[in-house]
N, C-alpha and C positions, 0 to 999 in steps of 0.2 A: 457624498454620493447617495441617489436616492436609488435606495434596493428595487423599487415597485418599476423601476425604467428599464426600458432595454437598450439603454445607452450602455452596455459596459463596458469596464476598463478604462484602461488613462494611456496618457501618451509616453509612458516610462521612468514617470518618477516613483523612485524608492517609498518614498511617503505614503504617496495615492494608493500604491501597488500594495503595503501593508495595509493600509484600507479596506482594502477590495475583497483583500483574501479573507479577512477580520468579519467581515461581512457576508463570509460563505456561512459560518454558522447559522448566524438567522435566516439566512435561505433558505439553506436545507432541511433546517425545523420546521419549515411549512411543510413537510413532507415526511421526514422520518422525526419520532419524540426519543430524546435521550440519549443520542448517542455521539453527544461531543468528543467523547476523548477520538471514536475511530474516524470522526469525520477530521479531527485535527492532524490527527495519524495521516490521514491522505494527503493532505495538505504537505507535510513536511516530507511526504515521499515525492511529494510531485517536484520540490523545493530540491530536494537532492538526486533530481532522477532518479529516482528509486521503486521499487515494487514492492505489493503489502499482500500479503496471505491473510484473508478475514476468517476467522475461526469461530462459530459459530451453530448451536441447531437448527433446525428446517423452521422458519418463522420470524426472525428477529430483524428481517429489513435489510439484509445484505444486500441483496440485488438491488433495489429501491435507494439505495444510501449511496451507490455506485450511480446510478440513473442520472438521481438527483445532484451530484455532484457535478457531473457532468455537462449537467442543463445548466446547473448553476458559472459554470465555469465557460460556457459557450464551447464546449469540446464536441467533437467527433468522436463517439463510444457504440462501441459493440458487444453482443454478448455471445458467447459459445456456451453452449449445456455439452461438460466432456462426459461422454458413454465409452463402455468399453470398445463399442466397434468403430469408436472414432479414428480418420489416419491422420496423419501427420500434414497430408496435404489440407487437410477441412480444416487444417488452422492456418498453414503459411500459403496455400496456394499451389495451384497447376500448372502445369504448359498443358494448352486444347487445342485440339489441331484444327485448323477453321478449312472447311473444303472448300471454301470461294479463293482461300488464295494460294493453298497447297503449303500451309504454311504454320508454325506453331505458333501460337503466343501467349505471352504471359496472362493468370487470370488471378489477380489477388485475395488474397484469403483473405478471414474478418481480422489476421492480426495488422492491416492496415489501416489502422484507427488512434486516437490520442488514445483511448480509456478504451483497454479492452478486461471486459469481465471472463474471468474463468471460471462457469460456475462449476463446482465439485469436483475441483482437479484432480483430487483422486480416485476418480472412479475411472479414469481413463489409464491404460499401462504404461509403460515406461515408454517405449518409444514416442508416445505421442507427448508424454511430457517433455522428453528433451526434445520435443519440436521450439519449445518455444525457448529453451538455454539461449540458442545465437539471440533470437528477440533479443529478451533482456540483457542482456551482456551487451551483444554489438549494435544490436540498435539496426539490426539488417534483416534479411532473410536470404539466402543463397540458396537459388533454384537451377538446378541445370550449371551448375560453375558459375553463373551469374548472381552478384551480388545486389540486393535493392534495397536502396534503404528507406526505415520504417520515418513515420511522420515526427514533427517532435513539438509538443510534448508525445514523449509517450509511457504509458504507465501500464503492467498488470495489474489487474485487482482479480487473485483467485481466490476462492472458499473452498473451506474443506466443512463436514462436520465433524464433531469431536466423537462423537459417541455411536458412529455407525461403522464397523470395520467389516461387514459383511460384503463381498465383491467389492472394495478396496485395494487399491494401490498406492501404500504411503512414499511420501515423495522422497528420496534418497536425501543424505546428508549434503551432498554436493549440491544438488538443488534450490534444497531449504537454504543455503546462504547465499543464494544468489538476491532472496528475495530481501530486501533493506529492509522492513518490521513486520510481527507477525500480531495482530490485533485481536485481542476478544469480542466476539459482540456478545453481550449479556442478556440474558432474560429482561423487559424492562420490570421497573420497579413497579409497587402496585397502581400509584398513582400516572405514572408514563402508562401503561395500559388500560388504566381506565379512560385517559386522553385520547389513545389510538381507538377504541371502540366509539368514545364518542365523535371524534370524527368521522369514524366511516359512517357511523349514524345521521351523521350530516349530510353525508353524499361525497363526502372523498373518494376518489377515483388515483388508484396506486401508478393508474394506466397511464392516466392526464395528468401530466405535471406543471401542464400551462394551466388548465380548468386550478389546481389545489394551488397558483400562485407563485411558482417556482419561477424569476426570473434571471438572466446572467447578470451578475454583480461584478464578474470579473474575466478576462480571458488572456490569450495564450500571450500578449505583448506583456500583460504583468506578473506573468512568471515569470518570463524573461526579465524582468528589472527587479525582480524580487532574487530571480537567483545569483543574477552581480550583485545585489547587496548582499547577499548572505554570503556569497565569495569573499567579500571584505572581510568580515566579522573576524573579531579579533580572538587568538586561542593562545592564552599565555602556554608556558615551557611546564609552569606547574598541571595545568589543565590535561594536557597532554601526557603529563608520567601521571594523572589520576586514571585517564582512560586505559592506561598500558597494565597499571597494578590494578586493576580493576578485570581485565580481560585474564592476565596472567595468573589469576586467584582462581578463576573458573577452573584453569588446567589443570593447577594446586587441591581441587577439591575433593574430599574423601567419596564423596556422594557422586559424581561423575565421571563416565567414562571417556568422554570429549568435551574439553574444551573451547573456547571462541579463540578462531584463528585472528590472524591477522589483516585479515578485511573484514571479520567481525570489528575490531579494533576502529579499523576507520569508517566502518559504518555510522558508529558511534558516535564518533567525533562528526561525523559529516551531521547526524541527526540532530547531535544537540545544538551547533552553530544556528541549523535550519530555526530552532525551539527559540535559541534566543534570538534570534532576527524580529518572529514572529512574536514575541512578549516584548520589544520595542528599546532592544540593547543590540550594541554594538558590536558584544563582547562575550565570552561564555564564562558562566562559573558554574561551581561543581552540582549546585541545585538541575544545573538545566541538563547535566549528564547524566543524576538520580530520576530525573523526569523520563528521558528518553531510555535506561537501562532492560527495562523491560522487555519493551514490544522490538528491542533491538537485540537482542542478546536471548530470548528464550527459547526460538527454534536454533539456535545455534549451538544448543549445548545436548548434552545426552548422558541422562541418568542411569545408574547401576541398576541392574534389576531388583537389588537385596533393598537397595532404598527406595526402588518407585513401590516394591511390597509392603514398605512400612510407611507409604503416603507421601513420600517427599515428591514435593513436583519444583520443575525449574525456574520458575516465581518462590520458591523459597529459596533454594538455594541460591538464589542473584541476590534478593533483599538479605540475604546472612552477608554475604557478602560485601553487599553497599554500608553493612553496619557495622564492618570488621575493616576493611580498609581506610587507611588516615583517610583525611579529607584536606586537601591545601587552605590555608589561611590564606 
């Protein structure tokens, strides 16, 4: 398939459809520099329905990685900026009362969208975070007793920053596992930054993503044939009791005070099936569960105070972990 066309997509073969998606990277490089892992992250969340929390400081192309994905992907994407005096209706929607016909009707929020961005979901309070709970979970919004349901695909992508807790609302424990991965975006490297400057020194426009070359390479028929293939994907008996001693160690650990539940568990599992469909196997082994353990498992756990004082963060404690647990032969 040629990326530069706006023919995208195929007519739902498994093959094509790993193609397509294979083909978002260099998409979206024409647009954000260096950031494959979280752009793959997106990929395998969309792959397992799932939601990704992007973690990251003010600058490093979240919002723009999200855009771009989108364009690339032929999606319908919307962005909310959550502030603290946001309500719950500026996300899921109103009943307006129309005076021509004496009558209410429904008026859809922006969580009516494939891609909806949440940008700094914590700066909005609780009530308005658990607006979007039923989203992700049921895939609805219930307005007035009345249920509607949302489009599909459909995906969060919230941000938070790491390093601002000033007029902050960190997202509760219940939350955070709603969300399927929780993603770093990194500083870029020196040479990714010198690339991003000389870009815009060309005339890159963050705005224009048709102008910087962004075309759809894939859309919403071959998720659909990409996520019956990954339905397929085979998970031996061993893979499985790696996922479970691997989850169950979390619980076990000196350094933590919450462990990863049991949909933590099948998060996992759903993630790395996704991982290996996408790397062009049929089947999971333990490589592809060390690959995913991460961005799947890190908002789900919760460090002692005495160890986050002596530096330990939940990326350590998961790789002690992946290096302490047999691995299946």
């Amino acid at each position: 398939m040629d990326p530069t066309t706006d023919n995208a997509g195929t007519t739902g073969d498994p093959g094509s459809a790993r193609a397509s998606l294979e083909a978002l990277r260099a998409e979206i490089a024409k647009a954000v520099v260096g950031q494959d892992p979280a752009v793959t992250g997106l990929v395998v969340a969309l792959l397992c329905r799932g939601h990704v929390l992007l973690e990251g400081v003010p600058g490093v192309a979240k919002t723009l990685l999200v855009r771009a994905l989108a364009s690339a992907l032929e999606l319908d994407t919307k962005r909310v900026q959550f502030t603290p005096d946001l309500m719950p209706s500026d996300v899921t929607g109103s009943l307006v009362y129309d005076t021509r016909t004496a009558e209410f009707s429904f008026q859809p929020g922006p969580v009516f969208t494939n891609l909806l961005l949440a940008d700094e979901i914590n700066r909005t309070p609780p009530k308005t975070q658990s607006s979007l709970l039923e989203a992700m979970e049921e895939r609805q919004v219930t307005v007035d007793g009345t249920p509607r349901p949302l489009p599909d695909p459909f995906l969060v992508a919230a941000t938070q920053n790491p390093v601002e807790y000033e007029g902050t609302y960190p997202l509760p424990e219940a939350q955070l596992d709603r969300f399927l991965l929780k993603l770093t975006v990194p500083l870029p490297s020196r040479q990714d930054e010198i690339d991003v400057l000389t870009r815009h020194a060309a005339g890159f426009n963050p705005r224009d993503l048709r102008a910087a070359g962004v075309r759809p390479v894939a859309n919403a028929a071959d998720l659909e044939a990409a996520r019956a293939a990954v339905a397929k994907t085979t998970v031996s008996p061993e893979i499985t009791a790696y996922v479970v001693d691997i989850c169950r160690a979390t619980r076990e650990s000196p350094s933590l005070t919450l462990g990863v539940s049991p949909r933590g568990a099948t998060a996992l599992l759903a993630a790395s099936r996704a991982w290996a469909w996408l790397t062009g196997r049929d089947y999971v082994i333990p490589d592809d569960v060390k690959a995913l353990a991460l961005p799947t498992l890190r908002h789900r756990v919760q460090l002692r105070p005495e160890a986050e004082m002596e530096g330990v963060t939940a990326d350590s404690v998961i790789n002690a972990i992946l290096a302490h647990v047999p691995v299946p032969r």
